[in-house]
N, CA, C and O atoms as CSV, one atom per row, in Angstrom:
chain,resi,resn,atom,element,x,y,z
A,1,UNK,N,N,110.707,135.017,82.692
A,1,UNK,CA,C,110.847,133.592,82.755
A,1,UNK,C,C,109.765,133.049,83.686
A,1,UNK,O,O,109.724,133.310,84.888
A,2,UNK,N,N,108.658,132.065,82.865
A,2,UNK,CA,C,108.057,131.587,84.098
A,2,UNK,C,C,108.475,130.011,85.226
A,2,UNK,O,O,109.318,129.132,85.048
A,3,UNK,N,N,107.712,130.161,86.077
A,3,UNK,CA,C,108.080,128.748,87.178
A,3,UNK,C,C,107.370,128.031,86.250
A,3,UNK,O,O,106.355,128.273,85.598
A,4,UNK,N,N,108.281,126.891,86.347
A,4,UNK,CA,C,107.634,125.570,85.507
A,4,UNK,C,C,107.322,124.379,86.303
A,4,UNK,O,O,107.436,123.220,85.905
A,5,UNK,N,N,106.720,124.943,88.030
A,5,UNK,CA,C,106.417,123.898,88.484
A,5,UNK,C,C,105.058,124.137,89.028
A,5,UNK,O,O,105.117,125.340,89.280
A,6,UNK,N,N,103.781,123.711,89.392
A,6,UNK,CA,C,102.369,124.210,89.525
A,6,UNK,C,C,102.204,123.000,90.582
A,6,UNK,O,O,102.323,121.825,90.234
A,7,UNK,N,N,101.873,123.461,92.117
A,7,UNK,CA,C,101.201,123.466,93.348
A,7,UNK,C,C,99.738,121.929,93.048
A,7,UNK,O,O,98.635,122.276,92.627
A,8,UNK,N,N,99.930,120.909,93.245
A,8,UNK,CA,C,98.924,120.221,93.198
A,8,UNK,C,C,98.120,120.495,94.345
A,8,UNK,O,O,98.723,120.793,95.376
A,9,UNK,N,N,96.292,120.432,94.369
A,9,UNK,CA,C,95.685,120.661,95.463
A,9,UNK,C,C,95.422,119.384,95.941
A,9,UNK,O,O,95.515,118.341,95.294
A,10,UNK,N,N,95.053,119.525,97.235
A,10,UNK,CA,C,95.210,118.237,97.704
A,10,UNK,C,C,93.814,116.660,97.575
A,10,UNK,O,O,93.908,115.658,98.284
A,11,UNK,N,N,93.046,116.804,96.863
A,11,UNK,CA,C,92.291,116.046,96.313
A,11,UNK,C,C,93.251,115.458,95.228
A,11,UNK,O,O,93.427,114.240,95.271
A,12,UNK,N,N,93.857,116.140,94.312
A,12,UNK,CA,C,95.123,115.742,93.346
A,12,UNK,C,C,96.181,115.084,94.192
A,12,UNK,O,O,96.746,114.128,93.660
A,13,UNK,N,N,96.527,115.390,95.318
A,13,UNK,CA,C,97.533,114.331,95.706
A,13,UNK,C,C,96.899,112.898,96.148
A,13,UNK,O,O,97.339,111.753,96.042
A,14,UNK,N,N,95.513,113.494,96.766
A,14,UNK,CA,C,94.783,112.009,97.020
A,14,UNK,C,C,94.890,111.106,95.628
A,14,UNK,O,O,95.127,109.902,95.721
A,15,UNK,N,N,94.805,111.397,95.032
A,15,UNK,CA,C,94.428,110.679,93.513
A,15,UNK,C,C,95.882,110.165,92.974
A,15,UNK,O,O,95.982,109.090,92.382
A,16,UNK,N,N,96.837,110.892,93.186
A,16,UNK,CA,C,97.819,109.835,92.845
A,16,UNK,C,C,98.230,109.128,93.834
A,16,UNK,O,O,98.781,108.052,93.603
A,17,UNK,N,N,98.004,109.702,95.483
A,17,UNK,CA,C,98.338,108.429,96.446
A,17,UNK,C,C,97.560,107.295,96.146
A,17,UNK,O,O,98.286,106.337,96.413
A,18,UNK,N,N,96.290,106.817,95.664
A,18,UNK,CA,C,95.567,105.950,95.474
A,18,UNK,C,C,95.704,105.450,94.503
A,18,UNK,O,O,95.328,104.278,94.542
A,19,UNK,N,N,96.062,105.744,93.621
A,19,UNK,CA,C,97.019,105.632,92.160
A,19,UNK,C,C,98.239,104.019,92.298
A,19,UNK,O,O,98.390,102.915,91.774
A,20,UNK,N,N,98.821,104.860,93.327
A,20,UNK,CA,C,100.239,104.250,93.366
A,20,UNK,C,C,100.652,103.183,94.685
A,20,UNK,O,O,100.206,103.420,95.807
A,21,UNK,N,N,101.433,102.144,94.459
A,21,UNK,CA,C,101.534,101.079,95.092
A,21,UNK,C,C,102.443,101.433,95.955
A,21,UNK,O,O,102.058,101.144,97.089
A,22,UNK,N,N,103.756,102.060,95.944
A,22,UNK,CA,C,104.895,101.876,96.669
A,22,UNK,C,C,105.452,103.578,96.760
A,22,UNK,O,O,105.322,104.460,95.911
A,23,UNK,N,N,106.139,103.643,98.191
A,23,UNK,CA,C,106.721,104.778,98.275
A,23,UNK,C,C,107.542,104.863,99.288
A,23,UNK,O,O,107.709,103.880,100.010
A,24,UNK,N,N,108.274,106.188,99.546
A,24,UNK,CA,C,108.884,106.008,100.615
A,24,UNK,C,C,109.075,106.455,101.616
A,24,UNK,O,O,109.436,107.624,101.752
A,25,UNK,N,N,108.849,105.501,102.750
A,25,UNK,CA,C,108.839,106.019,104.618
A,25,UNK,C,C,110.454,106.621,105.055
A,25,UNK,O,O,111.554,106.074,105.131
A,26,UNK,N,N,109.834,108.397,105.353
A,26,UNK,CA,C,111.023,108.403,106.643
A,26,UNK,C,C,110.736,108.728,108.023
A,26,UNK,O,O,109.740,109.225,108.549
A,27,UNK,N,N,111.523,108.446,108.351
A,27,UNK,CA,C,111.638,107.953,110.024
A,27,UNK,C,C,112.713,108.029,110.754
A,27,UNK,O,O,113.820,107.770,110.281
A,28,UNK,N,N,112.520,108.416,112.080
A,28,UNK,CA,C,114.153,108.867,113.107
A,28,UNK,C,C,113.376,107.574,113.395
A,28,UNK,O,O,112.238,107.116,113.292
A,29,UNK,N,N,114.810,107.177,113.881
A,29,UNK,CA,C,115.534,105.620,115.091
A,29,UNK,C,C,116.627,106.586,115.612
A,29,UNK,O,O,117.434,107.142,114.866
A,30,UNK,N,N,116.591,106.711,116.713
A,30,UNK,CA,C,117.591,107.238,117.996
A,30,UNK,C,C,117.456,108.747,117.073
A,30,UNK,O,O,116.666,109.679,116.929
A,31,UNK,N,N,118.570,108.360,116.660
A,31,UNK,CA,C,119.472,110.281,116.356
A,31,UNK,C,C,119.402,109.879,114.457
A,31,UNK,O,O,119.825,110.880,113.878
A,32,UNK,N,N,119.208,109.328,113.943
A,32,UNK,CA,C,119.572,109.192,112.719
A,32,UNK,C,C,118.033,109.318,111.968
A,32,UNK,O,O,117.046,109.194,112.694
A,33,UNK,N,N,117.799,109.633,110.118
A,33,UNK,CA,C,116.597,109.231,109.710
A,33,UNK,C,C,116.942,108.270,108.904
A,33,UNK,O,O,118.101,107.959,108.632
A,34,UNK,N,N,115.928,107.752,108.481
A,34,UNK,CA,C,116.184,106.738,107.517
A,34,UNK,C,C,114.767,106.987,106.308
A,34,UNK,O,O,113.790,107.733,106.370
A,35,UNK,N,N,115.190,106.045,105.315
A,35,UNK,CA,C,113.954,106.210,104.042
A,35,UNK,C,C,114.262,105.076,103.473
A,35,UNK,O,O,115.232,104.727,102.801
A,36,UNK,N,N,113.116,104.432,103.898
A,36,UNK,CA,C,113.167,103.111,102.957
A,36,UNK,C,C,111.958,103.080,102.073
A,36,UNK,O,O,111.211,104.054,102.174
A,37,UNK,N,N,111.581,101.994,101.095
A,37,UNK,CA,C,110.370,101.954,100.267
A,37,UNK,C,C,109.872,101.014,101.065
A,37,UNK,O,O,110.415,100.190,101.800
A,38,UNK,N,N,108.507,101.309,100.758
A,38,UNK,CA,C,106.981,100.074,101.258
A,38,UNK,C,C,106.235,100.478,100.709
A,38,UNK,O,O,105.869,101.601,100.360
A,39,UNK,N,N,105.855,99.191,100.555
A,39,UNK,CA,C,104.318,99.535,99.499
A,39,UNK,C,C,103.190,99.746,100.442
A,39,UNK,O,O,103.428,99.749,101.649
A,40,UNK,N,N,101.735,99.957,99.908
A,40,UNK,CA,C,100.916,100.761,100.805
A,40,UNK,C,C,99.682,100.823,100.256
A,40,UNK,O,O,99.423,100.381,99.137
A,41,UNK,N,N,98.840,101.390,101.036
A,41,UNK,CA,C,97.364,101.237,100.633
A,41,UNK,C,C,96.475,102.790,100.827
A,41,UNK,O,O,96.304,103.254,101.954
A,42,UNK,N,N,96.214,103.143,100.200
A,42,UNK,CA,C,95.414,104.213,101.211
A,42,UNK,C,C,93.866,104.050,101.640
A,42,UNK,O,O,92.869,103.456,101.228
A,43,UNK,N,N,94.263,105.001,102.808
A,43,UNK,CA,C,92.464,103.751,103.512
A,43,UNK,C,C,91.647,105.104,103.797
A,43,UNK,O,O,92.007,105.645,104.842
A,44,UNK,N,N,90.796,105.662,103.214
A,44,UNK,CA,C,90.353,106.865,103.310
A,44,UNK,C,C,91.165,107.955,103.095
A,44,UNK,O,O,91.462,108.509,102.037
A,45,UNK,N,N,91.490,108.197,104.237
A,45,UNK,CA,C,92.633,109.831,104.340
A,45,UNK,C,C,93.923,109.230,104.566
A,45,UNK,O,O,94.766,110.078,104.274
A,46,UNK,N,N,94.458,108.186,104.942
A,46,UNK,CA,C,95.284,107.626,105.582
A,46,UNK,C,C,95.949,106.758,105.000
A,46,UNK,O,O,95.216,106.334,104.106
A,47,UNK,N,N,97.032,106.166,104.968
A,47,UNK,CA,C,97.963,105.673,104.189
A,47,UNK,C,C,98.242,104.185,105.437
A,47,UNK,O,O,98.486,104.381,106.628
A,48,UNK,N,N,98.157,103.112,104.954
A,48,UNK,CA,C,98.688,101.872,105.865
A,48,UNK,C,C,99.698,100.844,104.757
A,48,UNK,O,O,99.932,100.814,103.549
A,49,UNK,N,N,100.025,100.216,105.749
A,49,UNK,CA,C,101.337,99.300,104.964
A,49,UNK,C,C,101.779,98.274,106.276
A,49,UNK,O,O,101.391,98.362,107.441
A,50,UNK,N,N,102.623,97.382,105.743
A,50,UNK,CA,C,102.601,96.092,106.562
A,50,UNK,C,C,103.903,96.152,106.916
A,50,UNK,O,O,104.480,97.121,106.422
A,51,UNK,N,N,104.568,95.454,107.600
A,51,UNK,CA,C,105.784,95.788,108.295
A,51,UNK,C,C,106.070,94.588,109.126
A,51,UNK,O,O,105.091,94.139,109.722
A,52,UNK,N,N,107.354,93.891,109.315
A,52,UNK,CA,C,107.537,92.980,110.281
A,52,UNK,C,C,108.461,93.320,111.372
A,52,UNK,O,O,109.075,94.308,110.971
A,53,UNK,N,N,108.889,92.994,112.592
A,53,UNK,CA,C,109.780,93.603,113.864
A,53,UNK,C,C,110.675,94.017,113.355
A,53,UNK,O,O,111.190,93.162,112.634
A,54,UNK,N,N,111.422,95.402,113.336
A,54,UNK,CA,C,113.147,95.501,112.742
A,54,UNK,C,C,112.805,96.968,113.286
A,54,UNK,O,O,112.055,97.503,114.103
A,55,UNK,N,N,114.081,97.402,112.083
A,55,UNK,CA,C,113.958,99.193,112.729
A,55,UNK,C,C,113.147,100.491,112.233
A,55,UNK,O,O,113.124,101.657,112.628
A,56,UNK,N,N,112.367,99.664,111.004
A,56,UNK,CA,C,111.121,100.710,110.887
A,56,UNK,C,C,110.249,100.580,111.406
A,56,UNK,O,O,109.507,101.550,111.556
A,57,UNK,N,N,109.834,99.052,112.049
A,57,UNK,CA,C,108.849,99.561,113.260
A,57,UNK,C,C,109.079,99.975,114.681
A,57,UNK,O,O,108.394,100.497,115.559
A,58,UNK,N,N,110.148,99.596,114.582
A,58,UNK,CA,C,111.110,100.248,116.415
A,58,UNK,C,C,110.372,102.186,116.017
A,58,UNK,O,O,109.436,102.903,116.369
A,59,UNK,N,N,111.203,102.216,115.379
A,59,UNK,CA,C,110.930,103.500,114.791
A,59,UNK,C,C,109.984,104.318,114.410
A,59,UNK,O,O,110.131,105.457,113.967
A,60,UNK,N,N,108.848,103.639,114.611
A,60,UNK,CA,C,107.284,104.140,114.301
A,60,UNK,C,C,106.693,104.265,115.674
A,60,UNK,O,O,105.803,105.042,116.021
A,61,UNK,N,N,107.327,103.379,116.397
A,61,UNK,CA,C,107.165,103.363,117.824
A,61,UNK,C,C,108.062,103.993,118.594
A,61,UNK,O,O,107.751,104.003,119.785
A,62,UNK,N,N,109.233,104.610,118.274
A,62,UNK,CA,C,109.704,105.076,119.985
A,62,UNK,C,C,109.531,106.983,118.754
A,62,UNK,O,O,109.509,107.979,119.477
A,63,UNK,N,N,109.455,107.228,117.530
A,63,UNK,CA,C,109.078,108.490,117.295
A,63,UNK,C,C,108.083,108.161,115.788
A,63,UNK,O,O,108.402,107.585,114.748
A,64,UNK,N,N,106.694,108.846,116.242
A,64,UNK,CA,C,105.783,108.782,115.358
A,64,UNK,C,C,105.853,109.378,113.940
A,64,UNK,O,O,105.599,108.949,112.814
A,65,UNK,N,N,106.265,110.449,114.409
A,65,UNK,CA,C,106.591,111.873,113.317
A,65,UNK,C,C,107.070,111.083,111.970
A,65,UNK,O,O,108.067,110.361,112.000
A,66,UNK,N,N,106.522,111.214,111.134
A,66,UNK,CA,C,106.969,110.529,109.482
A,66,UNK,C,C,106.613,110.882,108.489
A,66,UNK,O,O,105.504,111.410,108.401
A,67,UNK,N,N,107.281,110.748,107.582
A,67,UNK,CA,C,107.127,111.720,106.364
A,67,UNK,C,C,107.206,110.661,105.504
A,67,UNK,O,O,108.113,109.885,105.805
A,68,UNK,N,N,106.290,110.226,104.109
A,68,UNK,CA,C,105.827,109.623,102.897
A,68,UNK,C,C,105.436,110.319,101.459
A,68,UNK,O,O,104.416,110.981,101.264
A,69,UNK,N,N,106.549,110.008,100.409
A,69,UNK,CA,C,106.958,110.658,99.192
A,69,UNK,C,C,106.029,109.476,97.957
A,69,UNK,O,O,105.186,108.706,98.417
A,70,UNK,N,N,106.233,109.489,96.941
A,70,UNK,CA,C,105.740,109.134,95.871
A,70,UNK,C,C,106.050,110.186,94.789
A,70,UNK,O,O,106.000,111.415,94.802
A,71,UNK,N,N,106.354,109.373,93.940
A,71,UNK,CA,C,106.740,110.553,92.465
A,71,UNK,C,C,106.344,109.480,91.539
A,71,UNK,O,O,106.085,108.281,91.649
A,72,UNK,N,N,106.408,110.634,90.266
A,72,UNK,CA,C,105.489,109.532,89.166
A,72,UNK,C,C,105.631,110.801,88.079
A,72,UNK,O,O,106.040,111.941,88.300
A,73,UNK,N,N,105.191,110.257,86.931
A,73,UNK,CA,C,104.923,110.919,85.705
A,73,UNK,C,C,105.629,110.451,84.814
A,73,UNK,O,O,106.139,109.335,84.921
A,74,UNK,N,N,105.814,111.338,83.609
A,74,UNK,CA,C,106.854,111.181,82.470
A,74,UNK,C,C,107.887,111.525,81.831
A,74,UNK,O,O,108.767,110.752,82.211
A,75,UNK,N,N,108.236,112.110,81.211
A,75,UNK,CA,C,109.557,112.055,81.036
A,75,UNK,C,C,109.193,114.263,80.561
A,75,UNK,O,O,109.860,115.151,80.029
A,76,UNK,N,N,108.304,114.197,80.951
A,76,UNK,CA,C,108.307,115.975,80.394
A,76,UNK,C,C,107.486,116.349,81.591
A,76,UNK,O,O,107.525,117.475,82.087
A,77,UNK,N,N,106.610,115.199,82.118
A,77,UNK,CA,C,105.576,116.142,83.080
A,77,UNK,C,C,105.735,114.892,84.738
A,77,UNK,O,O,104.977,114.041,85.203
A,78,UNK,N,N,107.117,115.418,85.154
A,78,UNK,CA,C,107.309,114.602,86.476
A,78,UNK,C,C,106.441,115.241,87.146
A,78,UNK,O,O,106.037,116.369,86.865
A,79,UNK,N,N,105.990,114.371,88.351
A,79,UNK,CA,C,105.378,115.008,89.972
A,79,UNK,C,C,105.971,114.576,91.043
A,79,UNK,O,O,107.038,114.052,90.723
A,80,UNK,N,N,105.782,114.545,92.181
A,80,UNK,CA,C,106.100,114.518,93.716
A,80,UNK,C,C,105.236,114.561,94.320
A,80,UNK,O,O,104.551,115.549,94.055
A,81,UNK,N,N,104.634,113.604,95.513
A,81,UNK,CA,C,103.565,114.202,96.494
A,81,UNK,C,C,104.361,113.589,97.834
A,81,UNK,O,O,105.100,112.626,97.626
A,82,UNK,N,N,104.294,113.887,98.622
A,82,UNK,CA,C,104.709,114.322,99.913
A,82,UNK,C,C,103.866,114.297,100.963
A,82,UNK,O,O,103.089,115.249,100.904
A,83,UNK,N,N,103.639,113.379,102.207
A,83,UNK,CA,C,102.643,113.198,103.271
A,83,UNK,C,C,103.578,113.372,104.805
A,83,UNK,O,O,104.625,112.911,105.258
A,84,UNK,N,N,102.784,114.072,105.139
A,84,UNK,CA,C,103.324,114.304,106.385
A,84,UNK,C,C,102.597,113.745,107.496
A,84,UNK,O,O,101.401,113.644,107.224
A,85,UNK,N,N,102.899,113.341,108.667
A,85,UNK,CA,C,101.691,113.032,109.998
A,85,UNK,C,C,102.308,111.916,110.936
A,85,UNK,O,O,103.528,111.750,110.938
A,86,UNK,N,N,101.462,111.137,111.746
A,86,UNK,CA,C,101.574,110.158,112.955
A,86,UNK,C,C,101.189,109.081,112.422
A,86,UNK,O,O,100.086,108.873,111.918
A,87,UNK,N,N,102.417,108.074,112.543
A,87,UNK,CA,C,102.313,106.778,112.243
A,87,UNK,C,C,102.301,106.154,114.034
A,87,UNK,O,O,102.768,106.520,115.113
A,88,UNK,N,N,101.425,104.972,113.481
A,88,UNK,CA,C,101.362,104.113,114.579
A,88,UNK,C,C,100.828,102.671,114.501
A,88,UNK,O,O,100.222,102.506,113.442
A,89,UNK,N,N,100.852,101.714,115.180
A,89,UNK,CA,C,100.519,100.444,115.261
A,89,UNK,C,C,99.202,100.199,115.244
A,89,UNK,O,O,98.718,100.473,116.342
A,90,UNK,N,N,98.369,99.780,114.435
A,90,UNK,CA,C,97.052,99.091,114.320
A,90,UNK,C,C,97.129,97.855,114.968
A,90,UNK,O,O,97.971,97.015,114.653
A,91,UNK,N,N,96.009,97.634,116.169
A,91,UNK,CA,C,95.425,96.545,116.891
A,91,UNK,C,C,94.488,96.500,116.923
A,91,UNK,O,O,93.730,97.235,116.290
A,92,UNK,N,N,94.049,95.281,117.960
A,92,UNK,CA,C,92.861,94.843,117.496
A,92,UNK,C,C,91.660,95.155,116.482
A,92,UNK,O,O,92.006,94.962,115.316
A,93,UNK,N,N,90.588,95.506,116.602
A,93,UNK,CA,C,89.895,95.711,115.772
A,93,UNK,C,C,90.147,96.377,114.422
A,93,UNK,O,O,89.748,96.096,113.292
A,94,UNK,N,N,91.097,97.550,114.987
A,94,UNK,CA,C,91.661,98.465,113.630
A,94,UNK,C,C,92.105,97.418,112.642
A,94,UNK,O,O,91.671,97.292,111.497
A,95,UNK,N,N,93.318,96.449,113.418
A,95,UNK,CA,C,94.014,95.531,112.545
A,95,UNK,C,C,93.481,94.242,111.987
A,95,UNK,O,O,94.173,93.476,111.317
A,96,UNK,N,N,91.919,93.985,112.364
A,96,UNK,CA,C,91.166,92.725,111.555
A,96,UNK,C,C,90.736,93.732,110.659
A,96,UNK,O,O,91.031,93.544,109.479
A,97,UNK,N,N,90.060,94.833,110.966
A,97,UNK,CA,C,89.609,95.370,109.417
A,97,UNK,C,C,90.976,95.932,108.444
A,97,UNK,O,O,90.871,96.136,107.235
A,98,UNK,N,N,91.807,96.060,108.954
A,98,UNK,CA,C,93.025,96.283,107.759
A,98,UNK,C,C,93.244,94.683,106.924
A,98,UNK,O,O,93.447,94.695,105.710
A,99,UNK,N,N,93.204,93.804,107.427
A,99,UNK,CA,C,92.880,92.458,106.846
A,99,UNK,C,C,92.602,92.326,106.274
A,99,UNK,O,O,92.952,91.329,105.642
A,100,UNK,N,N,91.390,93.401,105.692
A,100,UNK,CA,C,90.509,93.635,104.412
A,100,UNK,C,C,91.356,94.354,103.286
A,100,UNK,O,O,90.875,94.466,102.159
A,101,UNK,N,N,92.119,94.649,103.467
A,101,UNK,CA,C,92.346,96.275,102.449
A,101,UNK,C,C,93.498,95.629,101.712
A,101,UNK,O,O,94.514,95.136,102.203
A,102,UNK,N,N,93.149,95.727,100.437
A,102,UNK,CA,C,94.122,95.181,99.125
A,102,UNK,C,C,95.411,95.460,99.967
A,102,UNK,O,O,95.198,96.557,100.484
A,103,UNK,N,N,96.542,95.051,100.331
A,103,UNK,CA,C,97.591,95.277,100.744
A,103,UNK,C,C,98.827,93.966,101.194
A,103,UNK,O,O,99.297,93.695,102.299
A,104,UNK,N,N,98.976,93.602,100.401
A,104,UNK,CA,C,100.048,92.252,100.267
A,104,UNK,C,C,100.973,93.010,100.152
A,104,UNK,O,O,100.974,94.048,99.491
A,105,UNK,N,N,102.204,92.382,101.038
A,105,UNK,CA,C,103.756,92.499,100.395
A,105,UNK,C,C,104.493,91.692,100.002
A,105,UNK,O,O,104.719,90.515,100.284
A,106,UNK,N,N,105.024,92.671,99.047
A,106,UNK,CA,C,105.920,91.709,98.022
A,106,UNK,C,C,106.662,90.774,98.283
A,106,UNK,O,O,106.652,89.730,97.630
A,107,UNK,N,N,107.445,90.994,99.298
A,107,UNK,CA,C,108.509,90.194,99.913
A,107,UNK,C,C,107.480,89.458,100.980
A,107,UNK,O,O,106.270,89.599,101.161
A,108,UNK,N,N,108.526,88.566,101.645
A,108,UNK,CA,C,107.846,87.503,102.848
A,108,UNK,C,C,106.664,87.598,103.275
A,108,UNK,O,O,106.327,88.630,103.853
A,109,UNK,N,N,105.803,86.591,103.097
A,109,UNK,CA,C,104.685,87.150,103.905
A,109,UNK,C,C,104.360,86.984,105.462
A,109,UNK,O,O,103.257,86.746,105.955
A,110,UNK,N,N,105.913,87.216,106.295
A,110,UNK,CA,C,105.801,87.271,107.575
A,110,UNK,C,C,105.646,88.587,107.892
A,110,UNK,O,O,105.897,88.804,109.078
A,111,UNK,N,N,105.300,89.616,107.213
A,111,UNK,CA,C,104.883,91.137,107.703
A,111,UNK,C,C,103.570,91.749,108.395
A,111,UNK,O,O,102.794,92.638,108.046
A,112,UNK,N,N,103.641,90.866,109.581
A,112,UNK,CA,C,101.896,91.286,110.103
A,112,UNK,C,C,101.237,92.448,111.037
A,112,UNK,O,O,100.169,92.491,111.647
A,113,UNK,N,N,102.302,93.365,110.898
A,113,UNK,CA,C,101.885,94.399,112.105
A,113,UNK,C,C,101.768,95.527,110.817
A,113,UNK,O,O,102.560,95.797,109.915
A,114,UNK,N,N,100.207,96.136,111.203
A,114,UNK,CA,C,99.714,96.962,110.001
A,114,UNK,C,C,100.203,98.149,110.677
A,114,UNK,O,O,100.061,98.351,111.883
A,115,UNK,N,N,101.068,99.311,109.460
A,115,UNK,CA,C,101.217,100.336,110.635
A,115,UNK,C,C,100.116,101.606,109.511
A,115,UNK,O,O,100.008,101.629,108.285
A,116,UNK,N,N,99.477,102.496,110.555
A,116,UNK,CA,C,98.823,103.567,110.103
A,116,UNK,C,C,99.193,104.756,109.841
A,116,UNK,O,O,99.739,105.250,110.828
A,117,UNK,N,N,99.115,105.977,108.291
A,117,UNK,CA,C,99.978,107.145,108.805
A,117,UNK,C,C,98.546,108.030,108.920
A,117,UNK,O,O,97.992,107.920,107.826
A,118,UNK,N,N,97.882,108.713,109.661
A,118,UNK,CA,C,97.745,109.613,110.231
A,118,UNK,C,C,98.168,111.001,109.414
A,118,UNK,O,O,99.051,111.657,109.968
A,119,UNK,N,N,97.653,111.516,108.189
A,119,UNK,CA,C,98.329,112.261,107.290
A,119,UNK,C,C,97.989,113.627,107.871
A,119,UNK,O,O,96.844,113.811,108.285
A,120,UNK,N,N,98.812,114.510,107.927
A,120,UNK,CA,C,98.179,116.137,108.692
A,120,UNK,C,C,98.823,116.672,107.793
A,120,UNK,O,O,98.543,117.846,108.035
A,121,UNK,N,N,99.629,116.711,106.735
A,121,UNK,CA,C,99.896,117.567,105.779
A,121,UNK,C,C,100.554,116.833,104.572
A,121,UNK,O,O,101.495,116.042,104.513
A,122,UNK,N,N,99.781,117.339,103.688
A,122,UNK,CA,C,99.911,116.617,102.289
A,122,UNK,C,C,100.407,118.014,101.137
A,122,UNK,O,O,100.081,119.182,101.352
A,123,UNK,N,N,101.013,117.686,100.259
A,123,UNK,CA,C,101.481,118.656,99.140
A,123,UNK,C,C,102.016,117.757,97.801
A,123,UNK,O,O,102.305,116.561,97.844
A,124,UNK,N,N,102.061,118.406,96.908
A,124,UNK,CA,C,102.117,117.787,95.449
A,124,UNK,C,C,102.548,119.082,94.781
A,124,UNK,O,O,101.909,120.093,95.072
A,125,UNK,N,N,103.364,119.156,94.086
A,125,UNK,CA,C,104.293,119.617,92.868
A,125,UNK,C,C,104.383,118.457,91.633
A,125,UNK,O,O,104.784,117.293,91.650
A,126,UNK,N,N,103.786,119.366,90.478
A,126,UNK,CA,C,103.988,118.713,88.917
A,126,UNK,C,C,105.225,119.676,88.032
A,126,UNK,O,O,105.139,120.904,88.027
A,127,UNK,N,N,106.092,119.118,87.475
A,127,UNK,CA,C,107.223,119.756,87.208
A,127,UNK,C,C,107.026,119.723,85.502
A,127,UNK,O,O,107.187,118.679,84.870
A,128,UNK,N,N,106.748,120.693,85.018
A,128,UNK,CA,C,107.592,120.906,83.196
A,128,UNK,C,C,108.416,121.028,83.123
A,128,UNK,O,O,109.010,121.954,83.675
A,129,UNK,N,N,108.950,120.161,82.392
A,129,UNK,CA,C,110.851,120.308,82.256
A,129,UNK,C,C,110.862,120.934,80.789
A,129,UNK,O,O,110.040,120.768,79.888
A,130,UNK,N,N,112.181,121.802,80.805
A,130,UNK,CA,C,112.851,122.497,79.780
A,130,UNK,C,C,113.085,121.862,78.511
A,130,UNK,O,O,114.087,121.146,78.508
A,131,UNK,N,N,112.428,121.923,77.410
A,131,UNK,CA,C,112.794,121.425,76.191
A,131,UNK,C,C,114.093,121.573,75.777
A,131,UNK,O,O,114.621,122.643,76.078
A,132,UNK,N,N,114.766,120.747,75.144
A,132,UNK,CA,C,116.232,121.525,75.063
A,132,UNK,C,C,116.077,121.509,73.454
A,132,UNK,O,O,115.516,120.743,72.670
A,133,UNK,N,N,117.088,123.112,73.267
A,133,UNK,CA,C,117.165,123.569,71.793
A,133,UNK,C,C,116.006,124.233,72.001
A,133,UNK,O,O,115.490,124.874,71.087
């Protein structure tokens, strides 16, 4: 029986992170994680997204450590990519040139604190699913 799932390299995960608009941040606040969706940009190696005061940016700030998913495909050939690394607050200068970078959110546009992820480990899995019969 073979594995029907094949290891994306990581130029392939770049390509669907850049691909894709929205995904999802997790993050500890105190003792708990959380995973919410935000949409996002990738800015070279690095993944940014907009954010207004609450508890995903409390949370980017009192623990960096964060993990960012994306999945995609079709109905025979799903994927997953998976980012690991240090999120943190873009200022000054960082945050006029993020100003630049295609990145509107959907909702309110009171979301002005750009946060950065800092990616140190990236992975991607493409899945063949089982024909049935």
């Amino acid at each position: 029986m073979s594995d029907n799932n094949t290891w994306m390299n990581e130029q392939e995960c770049w390509e669907r992170l850049r691909a894709g608009e929205v995904g999802r941040l997790g993050y500890h606040l105190v003792d708990e994680i959380h995973i919410v969706p935000v949409n996002y940009v990738v800015d070279g190696e690095r993944l940014v997204f907009r954010t207004k005061p609450g508890s995903k940016l409390l949370g980017v700030v009192m623990d960096s450590d964060v993990a960012f998913e994306i999945d995609g495909g079709d109905s025979h050939r799903p994927w997953s990519v998976l980012a690991r690394g240090e999120a943190r607050v873009l200022d000054g200068d960082e945050a006029r040139q993020a100003e630049a970078l295609p990145l509107r959110p959907w909702i309110s546009q009171d979301r002005f604190t750009f946060v950065v992820i800092e990616v140190s480990t990236l992975t991607g899995r493409q899945f063949e699913l089982a024909q049935d019969g």
